[in-house]
C-alpha positions as a Python dict, from the first residue, in 0.01 Angstrom:
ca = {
    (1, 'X'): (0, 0, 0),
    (2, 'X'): (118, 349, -75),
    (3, 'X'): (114, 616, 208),
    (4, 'X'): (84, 973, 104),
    (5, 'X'): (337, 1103, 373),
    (6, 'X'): (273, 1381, 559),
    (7, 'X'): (387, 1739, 581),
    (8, 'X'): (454, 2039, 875),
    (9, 'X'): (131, 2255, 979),
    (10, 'X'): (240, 2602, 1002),
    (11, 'X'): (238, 2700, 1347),
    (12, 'X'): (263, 3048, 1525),
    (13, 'X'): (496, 3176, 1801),
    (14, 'X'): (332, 3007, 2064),
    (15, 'X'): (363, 2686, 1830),
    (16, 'X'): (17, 2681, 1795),
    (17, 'X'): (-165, 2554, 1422),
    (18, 'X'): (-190, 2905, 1251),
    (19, 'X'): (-493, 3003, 1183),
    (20, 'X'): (-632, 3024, 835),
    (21, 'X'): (-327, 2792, 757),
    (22, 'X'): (-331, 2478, 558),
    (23, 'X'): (-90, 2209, 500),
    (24, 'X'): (-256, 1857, 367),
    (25, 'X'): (-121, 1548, 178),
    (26, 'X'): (-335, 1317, 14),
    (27, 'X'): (-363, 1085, -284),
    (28, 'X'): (-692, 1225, -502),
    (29, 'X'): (-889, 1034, -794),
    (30, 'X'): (-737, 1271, -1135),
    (31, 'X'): (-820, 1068, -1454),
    (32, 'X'): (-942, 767, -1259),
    (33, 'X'): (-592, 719, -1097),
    (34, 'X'): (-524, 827, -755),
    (35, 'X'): (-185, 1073, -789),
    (36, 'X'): (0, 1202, -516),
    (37, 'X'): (-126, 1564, -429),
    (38, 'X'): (19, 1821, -135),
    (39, 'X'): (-140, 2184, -43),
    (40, 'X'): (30, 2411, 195),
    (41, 'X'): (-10, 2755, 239),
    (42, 'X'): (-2, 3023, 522),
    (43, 'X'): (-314, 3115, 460),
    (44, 'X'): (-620, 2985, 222),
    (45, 'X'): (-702, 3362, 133),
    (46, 'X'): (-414, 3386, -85),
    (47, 'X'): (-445, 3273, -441),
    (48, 'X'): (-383, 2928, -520),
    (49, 'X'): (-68, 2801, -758),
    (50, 'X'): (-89, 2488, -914),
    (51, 'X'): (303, 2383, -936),
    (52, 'X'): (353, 2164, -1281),
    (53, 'X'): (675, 2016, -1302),
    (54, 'X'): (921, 1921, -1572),
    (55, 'X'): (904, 1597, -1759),
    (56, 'X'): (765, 1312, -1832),
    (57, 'X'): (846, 1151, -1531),
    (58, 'X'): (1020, 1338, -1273),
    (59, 'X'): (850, 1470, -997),
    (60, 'X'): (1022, 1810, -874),
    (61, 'X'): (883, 1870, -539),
    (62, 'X'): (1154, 1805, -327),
    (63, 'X'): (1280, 2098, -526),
    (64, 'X'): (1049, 2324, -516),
    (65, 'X'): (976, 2209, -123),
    (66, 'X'): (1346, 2305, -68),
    (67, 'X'): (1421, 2554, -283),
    (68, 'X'): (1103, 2748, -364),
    (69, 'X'): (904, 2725, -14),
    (70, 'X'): (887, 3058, 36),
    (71, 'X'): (608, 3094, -187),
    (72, 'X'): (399, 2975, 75),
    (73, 'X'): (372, 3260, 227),
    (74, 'X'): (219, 3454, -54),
    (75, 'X'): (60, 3215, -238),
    (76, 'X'): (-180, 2851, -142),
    (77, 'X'): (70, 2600, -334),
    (78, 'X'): (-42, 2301, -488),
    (79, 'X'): (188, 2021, -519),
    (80, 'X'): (150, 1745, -741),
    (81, 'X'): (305, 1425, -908),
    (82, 'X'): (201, 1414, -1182),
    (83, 'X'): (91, 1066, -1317),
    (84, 'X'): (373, 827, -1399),
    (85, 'X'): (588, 1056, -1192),
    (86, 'X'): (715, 1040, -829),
    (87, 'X'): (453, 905, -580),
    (88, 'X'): (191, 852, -856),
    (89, 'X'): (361, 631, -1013),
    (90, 'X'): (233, 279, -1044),
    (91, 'X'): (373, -17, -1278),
    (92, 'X'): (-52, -73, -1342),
    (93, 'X'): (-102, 277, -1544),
    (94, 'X'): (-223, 204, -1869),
    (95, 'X'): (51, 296, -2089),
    (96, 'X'): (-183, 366, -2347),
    (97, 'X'): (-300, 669, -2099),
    (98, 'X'): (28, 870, -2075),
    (99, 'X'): (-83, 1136, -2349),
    (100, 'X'): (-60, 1499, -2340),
    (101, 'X'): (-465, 1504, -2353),
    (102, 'X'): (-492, 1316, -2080),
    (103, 'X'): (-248, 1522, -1839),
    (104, 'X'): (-435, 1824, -1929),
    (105, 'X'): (-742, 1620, -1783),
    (106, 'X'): (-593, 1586, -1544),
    (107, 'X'): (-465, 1884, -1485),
    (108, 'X'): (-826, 2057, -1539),
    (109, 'X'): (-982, 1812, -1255),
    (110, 'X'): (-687, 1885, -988),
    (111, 'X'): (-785, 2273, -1077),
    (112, 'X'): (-1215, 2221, -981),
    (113, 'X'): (-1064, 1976, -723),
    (114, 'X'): (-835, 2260, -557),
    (115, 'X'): (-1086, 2541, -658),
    (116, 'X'): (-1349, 2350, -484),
    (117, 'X'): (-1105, 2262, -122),
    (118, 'X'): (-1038, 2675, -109),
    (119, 'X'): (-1310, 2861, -280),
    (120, 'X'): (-1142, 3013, -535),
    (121, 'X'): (-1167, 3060, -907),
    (122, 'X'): (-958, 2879, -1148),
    (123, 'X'): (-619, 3025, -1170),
    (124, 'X'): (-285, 2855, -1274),
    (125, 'X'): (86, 2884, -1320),
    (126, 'X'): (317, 2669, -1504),
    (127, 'X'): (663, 2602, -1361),
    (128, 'X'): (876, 2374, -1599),
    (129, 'X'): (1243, 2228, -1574),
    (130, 'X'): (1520, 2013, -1525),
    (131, 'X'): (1843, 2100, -1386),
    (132, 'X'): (2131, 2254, -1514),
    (133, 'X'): (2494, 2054, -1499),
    (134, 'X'): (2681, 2260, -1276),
    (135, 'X'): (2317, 2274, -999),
    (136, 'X'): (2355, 1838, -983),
    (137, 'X'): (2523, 1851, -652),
    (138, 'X'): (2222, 1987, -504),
    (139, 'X'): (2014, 1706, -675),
    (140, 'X'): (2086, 1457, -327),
    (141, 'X'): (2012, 1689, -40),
    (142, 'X'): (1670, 1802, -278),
    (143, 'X'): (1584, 1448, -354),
    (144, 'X'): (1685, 1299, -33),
    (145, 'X'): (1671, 1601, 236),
    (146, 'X'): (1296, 1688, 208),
    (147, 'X'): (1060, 1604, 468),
    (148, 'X'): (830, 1452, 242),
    (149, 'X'): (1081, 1248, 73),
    (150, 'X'): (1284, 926, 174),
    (151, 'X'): (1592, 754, 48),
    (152, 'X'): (1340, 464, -42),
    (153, 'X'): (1124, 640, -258),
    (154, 'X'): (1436, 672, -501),
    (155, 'X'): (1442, 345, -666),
    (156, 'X'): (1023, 407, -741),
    (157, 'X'): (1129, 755, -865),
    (158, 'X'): (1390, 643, -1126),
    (159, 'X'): (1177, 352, -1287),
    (160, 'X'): (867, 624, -1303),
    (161, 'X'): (1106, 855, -1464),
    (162, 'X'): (1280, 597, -1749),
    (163, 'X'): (868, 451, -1738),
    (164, 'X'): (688, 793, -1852),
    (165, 'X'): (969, 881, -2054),
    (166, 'X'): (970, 586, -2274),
    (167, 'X'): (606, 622, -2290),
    (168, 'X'): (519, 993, -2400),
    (169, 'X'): (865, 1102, -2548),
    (170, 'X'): (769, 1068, -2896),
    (171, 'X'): (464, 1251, -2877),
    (172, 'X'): (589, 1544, -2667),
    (173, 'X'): (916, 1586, -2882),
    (174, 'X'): (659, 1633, -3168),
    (175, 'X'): (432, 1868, -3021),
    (176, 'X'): (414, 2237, -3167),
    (177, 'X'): (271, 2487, -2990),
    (178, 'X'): (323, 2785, -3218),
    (179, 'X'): (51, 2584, -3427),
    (180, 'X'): (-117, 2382, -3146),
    (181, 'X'): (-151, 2677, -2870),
    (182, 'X'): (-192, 2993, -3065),
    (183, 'X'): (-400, 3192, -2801),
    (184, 'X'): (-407, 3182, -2423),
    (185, 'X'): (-673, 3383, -2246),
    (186, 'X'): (-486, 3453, -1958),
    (187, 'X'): (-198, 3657, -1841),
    (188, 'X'): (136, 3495, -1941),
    (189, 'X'): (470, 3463, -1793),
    (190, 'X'): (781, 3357, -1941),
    (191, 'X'): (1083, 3274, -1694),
    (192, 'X'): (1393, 3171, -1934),
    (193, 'X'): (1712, 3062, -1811),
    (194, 'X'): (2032, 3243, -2052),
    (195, 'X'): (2199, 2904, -2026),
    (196, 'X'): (1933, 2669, -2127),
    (197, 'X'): (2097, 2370, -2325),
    (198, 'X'): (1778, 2152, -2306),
    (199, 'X'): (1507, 2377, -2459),
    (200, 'X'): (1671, 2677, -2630),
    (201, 'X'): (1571, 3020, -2534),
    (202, 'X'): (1539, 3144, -2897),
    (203, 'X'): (1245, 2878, -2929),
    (204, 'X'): (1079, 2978, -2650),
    (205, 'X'): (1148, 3358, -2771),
    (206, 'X'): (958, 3314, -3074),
    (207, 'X'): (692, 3112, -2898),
    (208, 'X'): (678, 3428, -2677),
    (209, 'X'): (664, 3666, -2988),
    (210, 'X'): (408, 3455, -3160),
    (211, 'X'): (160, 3393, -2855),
    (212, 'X'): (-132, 3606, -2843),
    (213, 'X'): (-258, 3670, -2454),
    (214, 'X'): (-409, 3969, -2292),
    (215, 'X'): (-108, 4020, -2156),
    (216, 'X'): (253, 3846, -2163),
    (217, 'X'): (572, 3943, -1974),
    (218, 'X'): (914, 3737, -2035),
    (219, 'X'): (1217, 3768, -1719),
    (220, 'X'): (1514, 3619, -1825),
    (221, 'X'): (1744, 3431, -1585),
    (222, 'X'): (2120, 3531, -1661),
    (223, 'X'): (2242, 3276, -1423),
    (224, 'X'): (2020, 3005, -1476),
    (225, 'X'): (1974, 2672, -1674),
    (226, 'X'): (1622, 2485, -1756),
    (227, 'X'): (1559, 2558, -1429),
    (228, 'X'): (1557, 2909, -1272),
    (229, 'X'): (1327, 2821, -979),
    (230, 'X'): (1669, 2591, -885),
    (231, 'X'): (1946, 2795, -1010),
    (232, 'X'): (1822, 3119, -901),
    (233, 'X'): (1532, 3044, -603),
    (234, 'X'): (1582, 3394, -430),
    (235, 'X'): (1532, 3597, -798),
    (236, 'X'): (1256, 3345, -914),
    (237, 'X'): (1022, 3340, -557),
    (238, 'X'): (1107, 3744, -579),
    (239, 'X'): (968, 3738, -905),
    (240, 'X'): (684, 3512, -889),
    (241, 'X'): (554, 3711, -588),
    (242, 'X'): (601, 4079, -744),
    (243, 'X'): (481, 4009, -1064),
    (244, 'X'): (250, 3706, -1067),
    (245, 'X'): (52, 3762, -750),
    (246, 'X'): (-49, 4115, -861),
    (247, 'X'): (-227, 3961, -1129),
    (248, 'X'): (-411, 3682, -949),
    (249, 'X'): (-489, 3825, -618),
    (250, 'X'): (-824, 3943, -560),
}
């Protein structure tokens, strides 16, 4: 049997649970699979953020837990592995399921599922990645270090990644979304990393260019690989807080 883990309540000075504070770990029904999905948040007035990592296959939320936890403060976070990833994966998925369409279905039932738990509309932000070379030292005490994560889990986490990858990498190394995702009616952020040998910045440039939204804004990350969340937490939680939350706060 699979246990979700758990994860620290936020607590105040007194160490009581703070109020308005949330901080649950559960595994919920997405796509008739049950995938691994974490909230926390300082408080359930902010607006949520739906964290979507990199892949197929890897979960990042050690990462993000370690790195990126900050956000918490300013934002309800939504954690989840995706299926095929991390703790949702499970050697009885359905190949046959591990299509783009059916992550976005996924995706859009963890949004009413998380929109439901707090009360708030349907908002989301995309964080993608994997990790530049010189950032892999910090790869153990991310994978390994994080309160939700044991050494065990490891072995589960490698197959899932080799698993999903094998599975969906010739569809996703097809996909174009200059021709497939023309037009996004929401507000758009771009966060590029200068040194980005895995997806080039000039592609995502002239996706940028080419995307029509009602409003887009790129940030580049001198410092950073494919991911600037890891190579650059302090600049990348600064920026997600300064310029996203504006946007999606009430």
């Amino acid at each position: 049997m699979r246990h979700p883990g758990k994860t620290r309540p936020f607590r105040g000075p007194d160490g009581e649970v703070l109020s308005g504070s949330i901080a649950e770990v559960a595994y919920r029904r997405l796509g008739g699979l049950d995938q691994w999905v974490m909230i926390r948040g300082e408080s359930v007035a902010n607006p949520p953020l739906i964290l979507l990592h990199g892949g197929p296959g890897w979960s990042e939320t050690g990462f993000f837990r370690r790195f990126n936890a900050s956000l918490e403060k300013d934002f309800t976070a939504v954690y989840w592995d995706q299926r095929g990833a991390g703790k949702s994966f499970d050697r009885a998925i359905p190949e046959s399921s591990m299509t783009v369409e059916q992550f976005i279905s996924d995706l859009d039932e963890l949004a009413g599922a998380v929109c439901e738990r707090l009360g708030a509309d349907n908002w989301l932000s995309r964080f993608e990645g994997q990790m530049r070379p010189r950032a892999l030292w910090k790869l153990g005490q991310a994978v390994l270090g994080g309160q939700e994560s044991s050494i065990l889990e490891l072995p589960r986490a490698m197959r899932g990644f080799r698993w999903s990858m094998d599975a969906m990498w010739p569809e996703v190394s097809r996909l174009n979304l200059v021709e497939l995702v023309p037009l996004l009616r929401m507000p758009v952020f771009f966060f590029l990393g200068r040194e980005d040998h895995f997806v080039p910045p000039d592609n995502s440039v002239a996706y940028f260019n080419a995307l029509d939204a009602p409003s887009k804004k790129l940030v580049w990350f001198e410092d950073s690989g494919h991911e600037p969340f890891f190579d650059e937490p302090d600049k990348f939680n600064a920026a997600v807080t300064q310029l996203v939350r504006p946007v999606v706060a009430p």
